[in-house]
C-alpha atoms as a printed R data frame, in Angstrom:
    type eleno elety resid chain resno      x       y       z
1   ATOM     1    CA   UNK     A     1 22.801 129.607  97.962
2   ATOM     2    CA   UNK     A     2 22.441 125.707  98.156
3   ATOM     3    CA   UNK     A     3 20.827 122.905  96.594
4   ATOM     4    CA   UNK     A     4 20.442 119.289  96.950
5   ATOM     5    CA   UNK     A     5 23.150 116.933  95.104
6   ATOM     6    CA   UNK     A     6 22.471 113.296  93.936
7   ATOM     7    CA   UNK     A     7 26.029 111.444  93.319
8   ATOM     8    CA   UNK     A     8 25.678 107.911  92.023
9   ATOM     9    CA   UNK     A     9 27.394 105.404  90.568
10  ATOM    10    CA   UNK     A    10 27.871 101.437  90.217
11  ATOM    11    CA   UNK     A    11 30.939  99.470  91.829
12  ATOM    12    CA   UNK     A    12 32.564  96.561  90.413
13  ATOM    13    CA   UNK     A    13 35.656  94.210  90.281
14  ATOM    14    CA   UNK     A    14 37.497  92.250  87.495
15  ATOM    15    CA   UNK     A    15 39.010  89.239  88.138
16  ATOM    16    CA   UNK     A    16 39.849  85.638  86.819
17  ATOM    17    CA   UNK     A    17 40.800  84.299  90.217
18  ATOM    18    CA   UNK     A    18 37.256  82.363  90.989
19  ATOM    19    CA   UNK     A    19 36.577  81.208  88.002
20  ATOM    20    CA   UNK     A    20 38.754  80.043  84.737
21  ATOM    21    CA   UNK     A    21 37.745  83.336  82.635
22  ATOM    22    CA   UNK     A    22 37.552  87.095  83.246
23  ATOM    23    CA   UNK     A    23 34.361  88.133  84.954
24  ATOM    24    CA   UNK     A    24 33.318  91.384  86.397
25  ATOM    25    CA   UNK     A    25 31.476  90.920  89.955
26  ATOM    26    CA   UNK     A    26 29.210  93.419  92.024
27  ATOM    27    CA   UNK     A    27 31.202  94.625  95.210
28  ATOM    28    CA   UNK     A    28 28.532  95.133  97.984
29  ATOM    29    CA   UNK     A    29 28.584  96.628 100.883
30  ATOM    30    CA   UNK     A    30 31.787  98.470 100.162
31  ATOM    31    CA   UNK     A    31 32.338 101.996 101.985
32  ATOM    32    CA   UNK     A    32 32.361 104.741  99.723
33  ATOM    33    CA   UNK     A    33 33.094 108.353 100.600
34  ATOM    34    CA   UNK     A    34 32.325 111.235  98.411
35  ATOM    35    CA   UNK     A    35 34.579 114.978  99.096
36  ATOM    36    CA   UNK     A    36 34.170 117.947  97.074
37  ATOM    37    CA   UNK     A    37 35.793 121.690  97.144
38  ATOM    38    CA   UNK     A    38 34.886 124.146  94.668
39  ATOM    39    CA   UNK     A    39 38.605 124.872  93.446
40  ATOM    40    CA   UNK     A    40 41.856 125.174  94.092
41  ATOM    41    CA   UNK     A    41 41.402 128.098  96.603
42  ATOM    42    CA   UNK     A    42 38.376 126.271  98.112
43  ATOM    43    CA   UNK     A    43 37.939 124.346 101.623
44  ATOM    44    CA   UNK     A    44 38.621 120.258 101.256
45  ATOM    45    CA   UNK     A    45 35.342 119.245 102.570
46  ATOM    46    CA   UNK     A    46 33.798 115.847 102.978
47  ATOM    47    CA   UNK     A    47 30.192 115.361 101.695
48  ATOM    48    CA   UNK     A    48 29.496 112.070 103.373
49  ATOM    49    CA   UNK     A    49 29.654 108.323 102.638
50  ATOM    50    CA   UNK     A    50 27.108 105.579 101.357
51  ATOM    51    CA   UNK     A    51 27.148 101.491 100.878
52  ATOM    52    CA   UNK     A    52 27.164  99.757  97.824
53  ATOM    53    CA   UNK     A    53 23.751  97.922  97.047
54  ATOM    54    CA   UNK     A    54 23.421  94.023  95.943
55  ATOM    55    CA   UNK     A    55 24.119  95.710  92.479
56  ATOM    56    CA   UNK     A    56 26.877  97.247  93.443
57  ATOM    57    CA   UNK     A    57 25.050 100.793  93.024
58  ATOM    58    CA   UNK     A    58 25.816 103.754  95.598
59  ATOM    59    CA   UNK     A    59 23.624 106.936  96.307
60  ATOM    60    CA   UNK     A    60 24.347 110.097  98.422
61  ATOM    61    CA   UNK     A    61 22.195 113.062  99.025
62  ATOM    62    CA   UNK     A    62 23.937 116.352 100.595
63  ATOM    63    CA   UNK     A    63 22.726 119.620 100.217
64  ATOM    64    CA   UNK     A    64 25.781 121.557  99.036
65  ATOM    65    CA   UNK     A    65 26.264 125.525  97.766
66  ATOM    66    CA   UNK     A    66 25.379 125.330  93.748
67  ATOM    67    CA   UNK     A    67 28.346 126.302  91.700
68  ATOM    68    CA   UNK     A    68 30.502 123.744  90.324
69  ATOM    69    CA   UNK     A    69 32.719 121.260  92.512
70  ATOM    70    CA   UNK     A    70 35.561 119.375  92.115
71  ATOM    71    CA   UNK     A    71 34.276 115.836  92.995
72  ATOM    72    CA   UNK     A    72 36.750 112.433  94.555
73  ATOM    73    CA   UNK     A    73 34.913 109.568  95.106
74  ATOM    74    CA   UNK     A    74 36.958 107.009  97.602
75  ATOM    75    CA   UNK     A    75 36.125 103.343  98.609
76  ATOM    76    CA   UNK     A    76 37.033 101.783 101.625
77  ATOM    77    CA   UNK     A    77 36.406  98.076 101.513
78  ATOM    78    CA   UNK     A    78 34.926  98.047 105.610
79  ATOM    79    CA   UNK     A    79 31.791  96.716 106.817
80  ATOM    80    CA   UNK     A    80 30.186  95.771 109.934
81  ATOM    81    CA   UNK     A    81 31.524  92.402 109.704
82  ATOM    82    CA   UNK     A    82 34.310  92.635 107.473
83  ATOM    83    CA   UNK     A    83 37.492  94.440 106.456
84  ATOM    84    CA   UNK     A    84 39.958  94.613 104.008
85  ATOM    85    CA   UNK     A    85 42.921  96.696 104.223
86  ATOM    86    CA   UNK     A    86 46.447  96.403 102.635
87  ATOM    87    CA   UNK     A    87 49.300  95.785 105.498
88  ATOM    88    CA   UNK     A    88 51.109  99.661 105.692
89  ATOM    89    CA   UNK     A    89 50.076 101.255 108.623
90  ATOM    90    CA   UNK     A    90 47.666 103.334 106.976
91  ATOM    91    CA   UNK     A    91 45.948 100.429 106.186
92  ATOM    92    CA   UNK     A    92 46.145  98.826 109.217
93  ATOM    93    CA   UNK     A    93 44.663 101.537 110.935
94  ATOM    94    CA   UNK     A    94 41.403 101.470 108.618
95  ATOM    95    CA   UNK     A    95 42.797 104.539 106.864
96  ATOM    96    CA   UNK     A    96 43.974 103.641 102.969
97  ATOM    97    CA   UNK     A    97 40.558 104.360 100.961
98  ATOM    98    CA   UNK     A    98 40.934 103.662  96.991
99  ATOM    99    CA   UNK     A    99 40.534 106.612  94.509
100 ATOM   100    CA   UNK     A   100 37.883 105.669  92.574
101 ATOM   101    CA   UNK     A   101 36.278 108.587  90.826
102 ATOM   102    CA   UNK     A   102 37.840 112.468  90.133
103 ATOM   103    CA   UNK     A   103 37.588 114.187  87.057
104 ATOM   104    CA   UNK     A   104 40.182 116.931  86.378
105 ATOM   105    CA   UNK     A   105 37.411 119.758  86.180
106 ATOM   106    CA   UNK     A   106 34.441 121.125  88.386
107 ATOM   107    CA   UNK     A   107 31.504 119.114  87.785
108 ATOM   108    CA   UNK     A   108 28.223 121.331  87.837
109 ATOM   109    CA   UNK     A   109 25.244 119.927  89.938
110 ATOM   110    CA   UNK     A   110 22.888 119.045  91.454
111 ATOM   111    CA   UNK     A   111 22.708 115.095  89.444
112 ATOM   112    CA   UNK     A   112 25.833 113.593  89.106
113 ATOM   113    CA   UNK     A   113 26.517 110.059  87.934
114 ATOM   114    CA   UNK     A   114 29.959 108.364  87.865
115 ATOM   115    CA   UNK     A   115 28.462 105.358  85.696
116 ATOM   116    CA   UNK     A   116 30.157 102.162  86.323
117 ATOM   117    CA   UNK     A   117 33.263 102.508  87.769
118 ATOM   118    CA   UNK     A   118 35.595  98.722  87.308
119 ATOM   119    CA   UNK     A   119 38.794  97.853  89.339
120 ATOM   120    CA   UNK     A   120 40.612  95.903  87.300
121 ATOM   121    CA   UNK     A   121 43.899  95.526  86.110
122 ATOM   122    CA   UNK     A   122 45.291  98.062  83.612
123 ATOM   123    CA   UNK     A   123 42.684 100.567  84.725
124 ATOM   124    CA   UNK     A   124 44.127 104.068  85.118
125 ATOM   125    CA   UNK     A   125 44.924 105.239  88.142
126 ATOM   126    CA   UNK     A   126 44.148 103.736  91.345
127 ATOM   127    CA   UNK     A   127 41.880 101.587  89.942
128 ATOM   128    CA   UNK     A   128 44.109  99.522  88.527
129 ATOM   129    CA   UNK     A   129 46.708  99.233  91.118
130 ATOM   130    CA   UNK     A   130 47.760  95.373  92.249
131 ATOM   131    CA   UNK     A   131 47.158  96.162  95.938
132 ATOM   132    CA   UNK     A   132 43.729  97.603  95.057
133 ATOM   133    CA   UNK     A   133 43.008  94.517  92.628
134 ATOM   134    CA   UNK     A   134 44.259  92.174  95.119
135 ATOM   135    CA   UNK     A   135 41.811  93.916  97.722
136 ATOM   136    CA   UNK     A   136 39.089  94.067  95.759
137 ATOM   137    CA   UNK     A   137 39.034  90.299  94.886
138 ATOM   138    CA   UNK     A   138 39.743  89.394  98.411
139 ATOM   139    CA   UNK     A   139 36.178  91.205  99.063
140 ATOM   140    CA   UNK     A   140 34.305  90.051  97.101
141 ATOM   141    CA   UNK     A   141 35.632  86.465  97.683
142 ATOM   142    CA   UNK     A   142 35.077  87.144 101.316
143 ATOM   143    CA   UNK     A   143 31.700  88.790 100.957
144 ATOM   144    CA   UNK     A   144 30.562  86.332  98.801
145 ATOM   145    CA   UNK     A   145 31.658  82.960 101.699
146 ATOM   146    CA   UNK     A   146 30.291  85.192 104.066
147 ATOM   147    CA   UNK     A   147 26.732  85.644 102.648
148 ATOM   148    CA   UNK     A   148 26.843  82.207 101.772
149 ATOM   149    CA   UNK     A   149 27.202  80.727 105.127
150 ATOM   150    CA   UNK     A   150 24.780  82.792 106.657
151 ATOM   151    CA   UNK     A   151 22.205  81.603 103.835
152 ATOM   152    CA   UNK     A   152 22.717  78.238 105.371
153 ATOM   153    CA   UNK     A   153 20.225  78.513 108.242
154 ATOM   154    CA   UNK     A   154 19.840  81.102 111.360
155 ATOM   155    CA   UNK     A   155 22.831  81.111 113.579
156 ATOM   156    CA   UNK     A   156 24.829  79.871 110.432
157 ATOM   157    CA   UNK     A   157 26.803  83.176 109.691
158 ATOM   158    CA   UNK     A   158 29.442  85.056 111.062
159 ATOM   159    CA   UNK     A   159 29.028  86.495 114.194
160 ATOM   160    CA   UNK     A   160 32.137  88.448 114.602
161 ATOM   161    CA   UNK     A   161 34.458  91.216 112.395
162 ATOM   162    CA   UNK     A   162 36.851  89.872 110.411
163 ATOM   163    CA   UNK     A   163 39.921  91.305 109.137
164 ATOM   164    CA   UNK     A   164 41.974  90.360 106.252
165 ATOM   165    CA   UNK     A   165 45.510  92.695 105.715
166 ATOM   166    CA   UNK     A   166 46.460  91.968 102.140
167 ATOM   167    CA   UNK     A   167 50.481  92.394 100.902
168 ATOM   168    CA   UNK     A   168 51.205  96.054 100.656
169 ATOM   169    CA   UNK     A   169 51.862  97.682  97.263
170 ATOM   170    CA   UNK     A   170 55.742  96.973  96.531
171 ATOM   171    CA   UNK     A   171 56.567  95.910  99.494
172 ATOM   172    CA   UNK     A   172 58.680  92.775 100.457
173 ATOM   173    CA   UNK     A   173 58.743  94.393 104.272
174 ATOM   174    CA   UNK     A   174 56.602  92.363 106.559
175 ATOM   175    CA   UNK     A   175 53.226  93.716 107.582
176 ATOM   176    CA   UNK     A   176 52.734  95.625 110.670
177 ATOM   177    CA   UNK     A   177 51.667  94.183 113.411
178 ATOM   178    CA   UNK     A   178 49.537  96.975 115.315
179 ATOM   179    CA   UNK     A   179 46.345  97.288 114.059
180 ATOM   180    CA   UNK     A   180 43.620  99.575 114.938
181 ATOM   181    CA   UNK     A   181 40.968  97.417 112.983
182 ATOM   182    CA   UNK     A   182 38.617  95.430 115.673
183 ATOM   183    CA   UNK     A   183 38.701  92.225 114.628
184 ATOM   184    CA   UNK     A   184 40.004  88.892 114.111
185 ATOM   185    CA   UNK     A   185 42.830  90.197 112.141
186 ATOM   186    CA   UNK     A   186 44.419  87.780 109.787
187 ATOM   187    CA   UNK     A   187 48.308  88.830 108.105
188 ATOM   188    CA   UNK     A   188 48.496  86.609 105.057
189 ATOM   189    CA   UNK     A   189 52.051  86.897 103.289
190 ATOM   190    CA   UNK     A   190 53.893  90.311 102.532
191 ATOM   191    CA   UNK     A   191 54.538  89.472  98.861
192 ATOM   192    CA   UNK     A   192 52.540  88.927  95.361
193 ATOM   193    CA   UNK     A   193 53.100  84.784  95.326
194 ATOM   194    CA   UNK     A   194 51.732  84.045  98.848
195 ATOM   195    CA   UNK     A   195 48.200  85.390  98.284
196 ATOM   196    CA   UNK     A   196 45.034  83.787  96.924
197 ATOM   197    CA   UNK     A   197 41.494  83.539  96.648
198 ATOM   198    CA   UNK     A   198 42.157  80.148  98.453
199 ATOM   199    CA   UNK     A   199 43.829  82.240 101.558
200 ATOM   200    CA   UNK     A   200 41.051  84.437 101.922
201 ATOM   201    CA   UNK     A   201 38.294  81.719 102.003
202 ATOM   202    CA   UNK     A   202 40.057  79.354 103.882
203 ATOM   203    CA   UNK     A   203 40.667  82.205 107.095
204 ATOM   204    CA   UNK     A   204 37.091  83.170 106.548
205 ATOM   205    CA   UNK     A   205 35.869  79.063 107.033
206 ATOM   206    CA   UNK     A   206 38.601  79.221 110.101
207 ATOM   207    CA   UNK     A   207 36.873  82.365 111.842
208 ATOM   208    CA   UNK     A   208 33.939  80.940 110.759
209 ATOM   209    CA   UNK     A   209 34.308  77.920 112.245
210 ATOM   210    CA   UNK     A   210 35.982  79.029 115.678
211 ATOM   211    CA   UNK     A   211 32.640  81.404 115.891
212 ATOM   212    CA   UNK     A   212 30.157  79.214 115.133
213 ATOM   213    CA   UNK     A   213 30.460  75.849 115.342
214 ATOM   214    CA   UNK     A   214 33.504  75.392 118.100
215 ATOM   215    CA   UNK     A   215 31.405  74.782 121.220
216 ATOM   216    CA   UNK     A   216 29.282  72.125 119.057
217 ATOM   217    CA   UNK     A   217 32.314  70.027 118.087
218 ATOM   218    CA   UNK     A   218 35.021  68.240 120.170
219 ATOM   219    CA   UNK     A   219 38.129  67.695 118.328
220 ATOM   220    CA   UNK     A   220 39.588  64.441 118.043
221 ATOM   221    CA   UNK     A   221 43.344  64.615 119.734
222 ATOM   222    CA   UNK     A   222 45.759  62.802 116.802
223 ATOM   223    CA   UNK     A   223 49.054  62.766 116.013
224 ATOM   224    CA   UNK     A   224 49.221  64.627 112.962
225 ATOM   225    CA   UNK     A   225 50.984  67.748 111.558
226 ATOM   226    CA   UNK     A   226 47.542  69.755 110.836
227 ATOM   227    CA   UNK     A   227 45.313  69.907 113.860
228 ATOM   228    CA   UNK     A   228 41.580  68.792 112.876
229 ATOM   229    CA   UNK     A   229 39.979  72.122 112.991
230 ATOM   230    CA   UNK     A   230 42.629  73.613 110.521
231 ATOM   231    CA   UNK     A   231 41.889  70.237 108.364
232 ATOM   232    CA   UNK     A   232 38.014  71.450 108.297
233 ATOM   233    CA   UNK     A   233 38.502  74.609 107.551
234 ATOM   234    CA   UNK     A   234 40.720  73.307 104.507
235 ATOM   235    CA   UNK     A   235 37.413  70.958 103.861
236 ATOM   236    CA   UNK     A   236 34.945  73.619 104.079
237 ATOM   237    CA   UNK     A   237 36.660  75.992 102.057
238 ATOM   238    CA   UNK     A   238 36.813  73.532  99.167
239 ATOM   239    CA   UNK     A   239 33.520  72.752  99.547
240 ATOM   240    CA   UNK     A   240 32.193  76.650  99.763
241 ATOM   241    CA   UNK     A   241 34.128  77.288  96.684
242 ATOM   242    CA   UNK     A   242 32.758  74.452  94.271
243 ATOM   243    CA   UNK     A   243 29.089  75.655  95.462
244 ATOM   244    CA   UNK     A   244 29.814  79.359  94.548
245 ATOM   245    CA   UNK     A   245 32.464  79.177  91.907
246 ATOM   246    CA   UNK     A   246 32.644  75.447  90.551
247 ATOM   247    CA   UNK     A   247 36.371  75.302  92.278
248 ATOM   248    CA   UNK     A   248 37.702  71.948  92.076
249 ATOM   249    CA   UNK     A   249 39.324  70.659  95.326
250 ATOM   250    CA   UNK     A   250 43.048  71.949  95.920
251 ATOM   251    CA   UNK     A   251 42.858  74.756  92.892
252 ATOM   252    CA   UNK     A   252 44.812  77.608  93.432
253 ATOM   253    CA   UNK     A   253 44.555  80.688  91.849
254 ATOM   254    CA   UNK     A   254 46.980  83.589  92.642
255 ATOM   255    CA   UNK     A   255 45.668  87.039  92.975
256 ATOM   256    CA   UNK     A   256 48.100  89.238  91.254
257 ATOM   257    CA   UNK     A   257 47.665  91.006  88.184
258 ATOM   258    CA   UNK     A   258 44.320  89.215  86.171
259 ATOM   259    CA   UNK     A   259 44.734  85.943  88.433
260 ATOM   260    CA   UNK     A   260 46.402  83.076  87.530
261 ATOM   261    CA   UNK     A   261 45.163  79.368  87.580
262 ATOM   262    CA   UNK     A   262 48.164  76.637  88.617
């Protein structure tokens, strides 16, 4: 015998590194898959997947036998213009969802909601993991540039996936370079100290700007150490940050742990 079963829930991050104090922000568009088996005897069996809302809210509807299921609730941060994946090969292959949600006993149907679920750090679990922290913020920064831009005007956003590999949990190894993620895939650092917010919005201005506005513009030829176009996308991302965040030119604010401001 089956019924229909309603999983919900509400996604969010916590994180200093935008702003000068602890916020929590809505993570949209994330992936989120939802598995259930009935125990430990039962079939692993996945129930489906759903998108986080502008509210960061998720809903899936899957008819499903009516006794009582263990429940996991993953989220993968991919979209159809974005992803953000840690550097393992896992990762790199689009394969290193986030636990997010899975109590230790059979939940009974058919309504089930996870309430508001927060990545931050200290959080138990997976949820409070650097690496998923770190991906997380990197996002919702990302998201956040992205849906900016394309508020500009038509034509104005980002045409083409992007990929951003963030440092791998523990891992002073470089990142691996073969990645199964379509994309432009950007690598930024392999350790804690070499990634920002500022990274992650400056390669999104740089795809940005190779996308959009590169057969508009003719670079001036100099003599100096940064070409032009890497100079603009330095430019731009200062600029995108003050109008979202209130940045100040040239801050930099380390994405490890709660975020740091320098």
């Amino acid at each position: 015998m089956s019924q229909w079963w309603e999983i919900s829930g509400t996604l969010h991050v916590e994180e200093s590194a935008t702003a000068r104090v602890l916020r929590r922000r809505t993570l949209i568009g994330v992936s989120i898959g939802i598995a259930g088996w009935p125990d430990e005897r039962g079939c692993f069996s996945v129930w489906g997947h759903a998108h986080t809302d502008r509210e960061g809210r998720f809903r899936l509807r899957v008819n499903r036998p009516t006794w009582a299921h263990r429940l996991r609730i993953t989220a993968s941060f991919v979209g159809e213009l974005l992803v953000v994946c840690d550097s393992t090969t896992r990762g790199l292959a689009g394969r290193s969802p986030i636990t997010i949600w899975e109590p230790d006993d059979p939940i009974e149907g058919p309504f089930v909601d996870a309430g508001n679920i927060t990545i931050r750090e200290g959080a138990a679990g997976e949820l409070g993991a650097s690496s998923a922290v770190r991906r997380a913020v990197s996002w919702y920064a990302a998201k956040s540039a992205m849906d900016y831009l394309s508020s500009l005007g038509e034509g104005l956003g980002v045409r083409r996936r992007i990929a951003v590999a963030c440092p791998a949990e523990s891992s002073g190894a470089p990142p691996v370079r073969d990645s199964a993620i379509t994309g432009a895939l950007t690598l930024l650092g392999s350790h804690d100290d070499e990634w920002s917010v500022d990274m992650v919005v400056r390669q999104v201005m740089r795809h940005w700007a190779r996308q959009t506005i590169a057969g508009r513009i003719n670079w001036p030829r100099n003599r100096l150490t940064t070409p032009v176009d890497e100079q603009f996308a330095d430019l731009a991302k200062d600029e995108l940050m003050r109008a979202l965040w209130g940045r100040q030119s040239g801050a930099q604010r380390r994405v490890s742990g709660g975020g740091s401001v320098a």
